[in-house]
C-alpha positions as CSV (number, residue, x, y, z in Angstrom):
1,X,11.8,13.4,27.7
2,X,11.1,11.3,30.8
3,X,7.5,10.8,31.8
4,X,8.1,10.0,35.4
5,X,9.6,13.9,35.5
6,X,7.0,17.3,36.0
7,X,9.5,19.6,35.3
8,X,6.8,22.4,36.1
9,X,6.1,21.1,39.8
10,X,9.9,20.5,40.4
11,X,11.3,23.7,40.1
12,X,7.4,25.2,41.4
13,X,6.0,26.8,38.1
14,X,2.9,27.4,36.7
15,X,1.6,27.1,33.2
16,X,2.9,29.9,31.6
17,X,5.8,30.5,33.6
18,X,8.5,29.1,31.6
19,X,9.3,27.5,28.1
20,X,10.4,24.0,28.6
21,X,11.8,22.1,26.1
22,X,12.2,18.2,26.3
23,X,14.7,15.8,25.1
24,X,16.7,12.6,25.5
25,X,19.0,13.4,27.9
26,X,18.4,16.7,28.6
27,X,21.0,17.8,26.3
28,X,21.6,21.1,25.2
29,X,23.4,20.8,21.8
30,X,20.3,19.0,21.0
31,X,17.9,22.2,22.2
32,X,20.3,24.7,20.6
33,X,17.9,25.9,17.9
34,X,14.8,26.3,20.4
35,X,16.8,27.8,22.9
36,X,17.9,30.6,20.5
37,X,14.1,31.2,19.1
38,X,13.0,31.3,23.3
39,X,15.5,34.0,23.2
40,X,15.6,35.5,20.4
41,X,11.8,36.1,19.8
42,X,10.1,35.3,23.0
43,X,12.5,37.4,25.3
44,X,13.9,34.2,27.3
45,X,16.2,35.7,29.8
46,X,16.8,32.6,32.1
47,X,18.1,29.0,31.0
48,X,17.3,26.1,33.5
49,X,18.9,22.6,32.8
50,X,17.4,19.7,34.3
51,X,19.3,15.9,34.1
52,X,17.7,13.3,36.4
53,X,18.9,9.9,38.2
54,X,17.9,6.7,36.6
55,X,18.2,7.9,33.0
56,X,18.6,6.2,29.8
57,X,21.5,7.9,28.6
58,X,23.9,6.6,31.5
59,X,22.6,2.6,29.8
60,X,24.3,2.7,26.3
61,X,27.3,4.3,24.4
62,X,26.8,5.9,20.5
63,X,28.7,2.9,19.1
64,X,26.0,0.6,21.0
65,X,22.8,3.0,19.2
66,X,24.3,2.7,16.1
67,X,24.7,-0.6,16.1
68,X,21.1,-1.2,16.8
69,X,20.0,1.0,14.3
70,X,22.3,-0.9,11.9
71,X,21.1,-4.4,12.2
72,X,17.5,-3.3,13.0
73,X,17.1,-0.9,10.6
74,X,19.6,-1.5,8.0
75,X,20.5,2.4,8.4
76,X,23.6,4.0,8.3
77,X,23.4,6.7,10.7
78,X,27.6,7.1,12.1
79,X,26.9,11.0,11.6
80,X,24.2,11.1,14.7
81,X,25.7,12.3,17.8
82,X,23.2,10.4,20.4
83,X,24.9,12.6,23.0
84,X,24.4,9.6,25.8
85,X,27.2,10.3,29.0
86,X,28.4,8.2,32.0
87,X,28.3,10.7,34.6
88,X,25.0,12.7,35.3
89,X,26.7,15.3,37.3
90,X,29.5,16.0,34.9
91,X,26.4,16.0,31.7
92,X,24.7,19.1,33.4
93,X,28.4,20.9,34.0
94,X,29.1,20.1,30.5
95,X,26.0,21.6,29.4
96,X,26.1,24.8,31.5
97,X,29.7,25.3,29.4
98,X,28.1,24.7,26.1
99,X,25.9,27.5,26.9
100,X,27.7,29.8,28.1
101,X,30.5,29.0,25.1
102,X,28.2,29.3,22.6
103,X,28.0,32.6,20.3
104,X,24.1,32.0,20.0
105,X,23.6,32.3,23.3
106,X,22.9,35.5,25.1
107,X,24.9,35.9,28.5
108,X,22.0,35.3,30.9
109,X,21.8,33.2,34.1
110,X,22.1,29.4,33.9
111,X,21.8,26.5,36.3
112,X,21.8,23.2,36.4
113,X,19.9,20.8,38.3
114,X,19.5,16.8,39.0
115,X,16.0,16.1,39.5
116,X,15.9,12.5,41.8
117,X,13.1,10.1,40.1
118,X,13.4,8.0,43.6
119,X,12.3,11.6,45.7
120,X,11.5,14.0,43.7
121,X,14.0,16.1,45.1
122,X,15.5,18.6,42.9
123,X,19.5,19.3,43.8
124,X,21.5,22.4,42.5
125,X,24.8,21.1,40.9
126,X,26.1,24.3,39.2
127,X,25.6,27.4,37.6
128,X,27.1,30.2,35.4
């Protein structure tokens, strides 16, 4: 979701080359359904997750969102999983496992990157 990140350039695609979906976080039980329509009816054969330094997600806890939204917004909204994590090595790991857990997954190959906003570098941190 991060505008400072061209996930394209990092990992050297072109347009074209690859479906990428974009959220807060990176997080895969948020990209569930689109991962399963990339595979299921666009022939997806690859999954690539990408996390990267100086994110959001590492600032607040759910109880901290909710509250926001609470007093802001007068909403109740205790049943959203905001999915934010306090280690952005561990986040990618755990994301690789939900993957490769999930029944709606097909067994393809999965990495896991950290994409460094300060260098643009792009470091391996697991795979399955």
């Amino acid at each position: 979701m991060d505008a400072r990140l061209d996930t394209a350039r990092a990992l050297g695609l072109e347009e074209g080359d690859a479906h990428v979906i974009r959220n807060a976080g990176g997080r895969v039980s948020d990209a569930l359904r689109s991962i399963v329509i990339s595979q299921q009816l666009l022939g997806t054969r690859e999954i690539v997750i990408v996390h990267h330094t100086d994110c959001g997600m590492l600032t607040f806890s759910d109880e901290d969102i909710r509250t926001k939204i609470k007093s802001g917004l007068k909403q109740n909204v205790d049943h959203i999983a905001f999915l934010p994590f306090k280690d952005l090595k561990q986040s990618v790991l755990d994301d690789i496992q939900i993957l490769k857990d999930s029944p709606l997954v097909l067994d393809v190959p999965i990495t896991g990157y950290i994409y460094e906003v300060e260098t643009g570098k792009i470091v391996k941190v697991g795979s399955a």
